[in-house]
C-alpha positions as CSV (number, residue, x, y, z in Angstrom):
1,X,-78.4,-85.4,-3.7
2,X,-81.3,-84.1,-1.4
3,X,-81.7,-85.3,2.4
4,X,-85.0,-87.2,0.7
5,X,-83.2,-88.6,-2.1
6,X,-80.4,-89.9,0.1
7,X,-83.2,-91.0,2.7
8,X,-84.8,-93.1,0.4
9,X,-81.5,-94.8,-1.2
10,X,-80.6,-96.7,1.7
11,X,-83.7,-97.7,2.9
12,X,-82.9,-101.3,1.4
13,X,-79.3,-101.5,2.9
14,X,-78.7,-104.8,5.6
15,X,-76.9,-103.9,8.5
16,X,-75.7,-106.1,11.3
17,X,-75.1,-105.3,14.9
18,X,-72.3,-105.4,17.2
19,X,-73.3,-108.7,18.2
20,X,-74.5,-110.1,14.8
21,X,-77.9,-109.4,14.8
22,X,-79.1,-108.3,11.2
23,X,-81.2,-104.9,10.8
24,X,-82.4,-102.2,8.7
25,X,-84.3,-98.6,8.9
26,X,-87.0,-98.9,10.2
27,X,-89.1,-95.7,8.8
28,X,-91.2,-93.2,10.9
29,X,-94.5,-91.8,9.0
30,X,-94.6,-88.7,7.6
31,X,-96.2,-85.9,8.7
32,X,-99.9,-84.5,7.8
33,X,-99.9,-80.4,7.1
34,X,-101.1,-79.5,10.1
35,X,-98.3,-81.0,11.6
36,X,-96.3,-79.4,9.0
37,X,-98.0,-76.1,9.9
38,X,-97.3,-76.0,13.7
39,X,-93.6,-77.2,12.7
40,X,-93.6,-73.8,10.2
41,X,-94.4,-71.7,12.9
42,X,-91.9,-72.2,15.2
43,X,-89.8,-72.0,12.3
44,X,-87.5,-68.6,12.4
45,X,-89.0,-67.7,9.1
46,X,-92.0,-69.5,10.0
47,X,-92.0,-71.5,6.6
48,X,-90.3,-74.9,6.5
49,X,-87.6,-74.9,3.1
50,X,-89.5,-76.9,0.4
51,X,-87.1,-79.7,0.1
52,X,-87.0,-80.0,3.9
53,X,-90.8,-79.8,4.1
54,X,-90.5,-82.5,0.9
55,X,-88.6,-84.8,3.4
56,X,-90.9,-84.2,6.2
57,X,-93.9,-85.4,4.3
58,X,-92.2,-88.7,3.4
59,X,-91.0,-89.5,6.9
60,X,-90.3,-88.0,10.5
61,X,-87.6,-90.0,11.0
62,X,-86.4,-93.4,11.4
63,X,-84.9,-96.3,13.7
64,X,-81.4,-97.2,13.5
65,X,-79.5,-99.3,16.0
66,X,-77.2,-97.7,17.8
67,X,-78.2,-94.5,17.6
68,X,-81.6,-93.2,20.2
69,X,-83.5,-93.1,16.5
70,X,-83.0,-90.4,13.9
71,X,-85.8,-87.3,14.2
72,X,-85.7,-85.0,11.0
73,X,-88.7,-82.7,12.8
74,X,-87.3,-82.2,16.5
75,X,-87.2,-78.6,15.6
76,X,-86.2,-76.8,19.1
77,X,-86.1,-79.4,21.1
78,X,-81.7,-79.7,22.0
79,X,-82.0,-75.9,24.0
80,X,-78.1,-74.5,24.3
81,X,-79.6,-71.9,22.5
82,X,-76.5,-69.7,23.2
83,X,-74.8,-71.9,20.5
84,X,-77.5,-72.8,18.3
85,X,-80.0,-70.2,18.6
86,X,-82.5,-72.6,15.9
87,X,-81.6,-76.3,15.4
88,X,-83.5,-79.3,14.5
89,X,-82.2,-82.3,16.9
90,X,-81.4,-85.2,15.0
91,X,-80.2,-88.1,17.5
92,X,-79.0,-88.6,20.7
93,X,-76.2,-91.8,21.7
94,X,-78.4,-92.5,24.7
95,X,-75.4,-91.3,27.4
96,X,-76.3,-87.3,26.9
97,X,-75.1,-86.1,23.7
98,X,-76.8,-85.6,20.5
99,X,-76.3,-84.2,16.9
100,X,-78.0,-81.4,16.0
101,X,-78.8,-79.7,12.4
102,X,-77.9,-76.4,12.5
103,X,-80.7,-73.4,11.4
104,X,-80.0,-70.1,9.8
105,X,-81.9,-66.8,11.0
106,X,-83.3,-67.2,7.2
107,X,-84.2,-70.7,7.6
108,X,-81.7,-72.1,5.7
109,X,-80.5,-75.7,7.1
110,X,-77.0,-76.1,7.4
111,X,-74.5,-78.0,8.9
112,X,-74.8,-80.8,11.4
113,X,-73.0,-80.6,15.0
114,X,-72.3,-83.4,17.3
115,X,-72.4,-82.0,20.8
116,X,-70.7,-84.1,23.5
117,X,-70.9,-83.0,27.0
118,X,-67.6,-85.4,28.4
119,X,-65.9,-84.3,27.2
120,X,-67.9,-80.8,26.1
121,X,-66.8,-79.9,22.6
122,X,-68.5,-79.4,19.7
123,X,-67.4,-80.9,16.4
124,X,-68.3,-80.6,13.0
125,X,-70.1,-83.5,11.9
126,X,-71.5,-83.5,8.4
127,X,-71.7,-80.5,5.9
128,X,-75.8,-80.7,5.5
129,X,-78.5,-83.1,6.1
130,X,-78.1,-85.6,3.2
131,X,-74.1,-86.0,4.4
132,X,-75.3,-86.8,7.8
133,X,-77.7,-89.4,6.4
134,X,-75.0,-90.7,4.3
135,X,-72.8,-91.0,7.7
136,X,-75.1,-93.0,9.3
137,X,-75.2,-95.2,6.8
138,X,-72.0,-95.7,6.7
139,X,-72.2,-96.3,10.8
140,X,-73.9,-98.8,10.1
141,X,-71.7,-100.4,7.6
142,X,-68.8,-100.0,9.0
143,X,-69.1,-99.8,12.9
144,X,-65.7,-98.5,14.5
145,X,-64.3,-97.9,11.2
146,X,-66.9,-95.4,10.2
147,X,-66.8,-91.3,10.4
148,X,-69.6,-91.3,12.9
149,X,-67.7,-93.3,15.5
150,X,-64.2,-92.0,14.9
151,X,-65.9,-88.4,16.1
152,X,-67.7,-90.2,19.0
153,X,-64.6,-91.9,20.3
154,X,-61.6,-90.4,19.5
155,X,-62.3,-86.7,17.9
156,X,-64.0,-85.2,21.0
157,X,-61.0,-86.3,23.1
158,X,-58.0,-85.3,20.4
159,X,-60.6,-81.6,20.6
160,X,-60.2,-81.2,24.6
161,X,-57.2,-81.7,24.3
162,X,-55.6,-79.3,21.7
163,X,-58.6,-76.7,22.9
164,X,-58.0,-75.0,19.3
165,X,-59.8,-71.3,20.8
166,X,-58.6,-67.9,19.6
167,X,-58.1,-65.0,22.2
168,X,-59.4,-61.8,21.9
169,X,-56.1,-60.6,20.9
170,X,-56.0,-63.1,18.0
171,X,-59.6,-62.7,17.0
172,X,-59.1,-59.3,16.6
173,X,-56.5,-59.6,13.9
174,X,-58.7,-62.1,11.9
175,X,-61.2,-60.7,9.3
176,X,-64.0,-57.8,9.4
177,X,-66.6,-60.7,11.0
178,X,-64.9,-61.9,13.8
179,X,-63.0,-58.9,14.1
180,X,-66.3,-56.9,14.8
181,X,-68.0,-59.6,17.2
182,X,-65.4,-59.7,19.1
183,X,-64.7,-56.1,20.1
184,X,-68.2,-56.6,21.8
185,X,-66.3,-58.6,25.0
186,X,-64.2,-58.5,27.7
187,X,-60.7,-59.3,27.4
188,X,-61.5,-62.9,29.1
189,X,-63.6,-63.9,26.3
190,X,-62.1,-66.4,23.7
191,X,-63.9,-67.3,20.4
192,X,-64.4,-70.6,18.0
193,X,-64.2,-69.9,14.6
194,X,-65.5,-72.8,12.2
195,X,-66.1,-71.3,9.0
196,X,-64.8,-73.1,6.0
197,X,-63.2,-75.5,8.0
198,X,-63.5,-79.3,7.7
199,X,-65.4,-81.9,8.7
200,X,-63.7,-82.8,12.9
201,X,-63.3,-79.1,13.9
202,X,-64.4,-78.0,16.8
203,X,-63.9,-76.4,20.0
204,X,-64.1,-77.7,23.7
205,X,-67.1,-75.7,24.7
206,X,-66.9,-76.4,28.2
207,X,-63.2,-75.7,29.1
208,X,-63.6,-73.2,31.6
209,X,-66.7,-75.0,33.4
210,X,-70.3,-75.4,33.1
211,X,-71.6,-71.6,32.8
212,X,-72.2,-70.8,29.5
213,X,-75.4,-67.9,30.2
214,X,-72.5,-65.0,28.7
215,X,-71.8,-67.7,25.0
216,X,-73.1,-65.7,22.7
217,X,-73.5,-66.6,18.6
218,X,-71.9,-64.2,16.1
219,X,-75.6,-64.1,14.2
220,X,-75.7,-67.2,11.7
221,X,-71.6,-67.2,11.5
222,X,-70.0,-70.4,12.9
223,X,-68.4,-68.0,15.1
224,X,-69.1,-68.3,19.2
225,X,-68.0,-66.1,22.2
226,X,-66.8,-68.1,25.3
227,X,-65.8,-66.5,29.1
228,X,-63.1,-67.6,30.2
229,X,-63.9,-67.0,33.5
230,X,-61.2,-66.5,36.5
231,X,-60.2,-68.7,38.6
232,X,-60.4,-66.8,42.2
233,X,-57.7,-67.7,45.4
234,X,-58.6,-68.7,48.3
235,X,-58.9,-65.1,50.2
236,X,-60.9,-63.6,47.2
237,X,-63.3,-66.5,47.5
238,X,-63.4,-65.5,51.7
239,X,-63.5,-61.9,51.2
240,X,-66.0,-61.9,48.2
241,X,-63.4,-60.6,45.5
């Protein structure tokens, strides 16, 4: 099922908030081609993939309580561009952290990330666009019970805590890919490696504090260098070391 086709086969579905109060989607318009066209250009094949560009023409986005709203066209608009080099943000929780659909080099959409910033991981939401429509759905259905708030409450902290990185050591004994990116770095870089692995991986992005200008992307891969940056001692911090 496309994003459009999943889209459009909930848009009668009844919801009820926390406290009661019945909703539904509430749909954004679509947008005209020369919106389409400005979109396209800042696309990093500068043409939008036709079913994407199918959905885009049907609607923008929509409302859903609980969530900011949903935007399918906020093409470049999340930055942390060291992780996600081309993404399309999708929603935000209103307290600072958003998911994200993740954009190939070749313009191919791919999987959708929440990225939480307390704690600061990054976990694998949704295997494509459609999935993550399907997951809000069921967000809306069933509330705490769902996949959506599972990740949001309890998979971010169950990631911080386990920290599930590779060393350089380790990396370098894994396949030809990460094997390669990571002979680029220092010893005191550590790497994520999310390829074929399921929906809840992640990695605590932000484990070794805020500075993340040396993260770098291993091309299109799910793959990320991290510093791990030293810790100085008092006297190294006084003497400059």
């Amino acid at each position: 099922m496309t994003a459009l086709e999943q889209l459009k086969s909930i848009l009668t579905e009844k919801y009820r908030s926390e406290d009661g109060e019945p909703f539904e989607i509430t749909l954004k318009p679509g947008l005209q081609d020369t919106e389409l066209d400005v979109l396209a250009k800042a696309f990093p094949t500068g043409k939008l993939p036709p079913e994407y560009k199918e959905l885009l023409q049907f609607s923008s986005g929509f409302e859903f309580y609980g969530l900011d709203e949903v935007t399918l066209d906020g093409l470049g608009q999340f930055g942390l561009e060291e992780f996600f080099p081309y993404s399309i943000q999708l929603a935000g929780d209103g307290f600072g952290n958003f998911w994200i659909l993740d954009v190939s080099e070749n313009g191919a959409l791919g999987a959708v990330y929440y990225m939480c910033h307390d704690p600061a991981v990054v976990v694998k939401h949704s295997d494509s666009l459609a999935q993550f429509i399907q997951h809000v759905n069921d967000f809306g259905k069933n509330g705490p019970k769902s996949h959506l708030d599972i990740i949001h409450e309890e998979t971010v902290d169950t990631i911080w805590g386990t920290n599930p990185l590779l060393d350089k050591h380790a990396a370098l004994a894994g396949d030809s890919t990460i094997k390669e990116f990571a002979a680029q770095f220092a010893d005191n870089f550590v790497f994520a490696d999310l390829r074929n692995k399921p929906l809840k991986s992640g990695f605590a992005w932000g484990k070794f504090g805020p500075d993340i200008s040396n993260a770098k992307r291993c091309g299109s891969e799910p793959i990320w260098a991290i510093e791990k940056k030293e810790k100085k001692g008092f006297f190294a911090k006084l003497f400059g070391r």
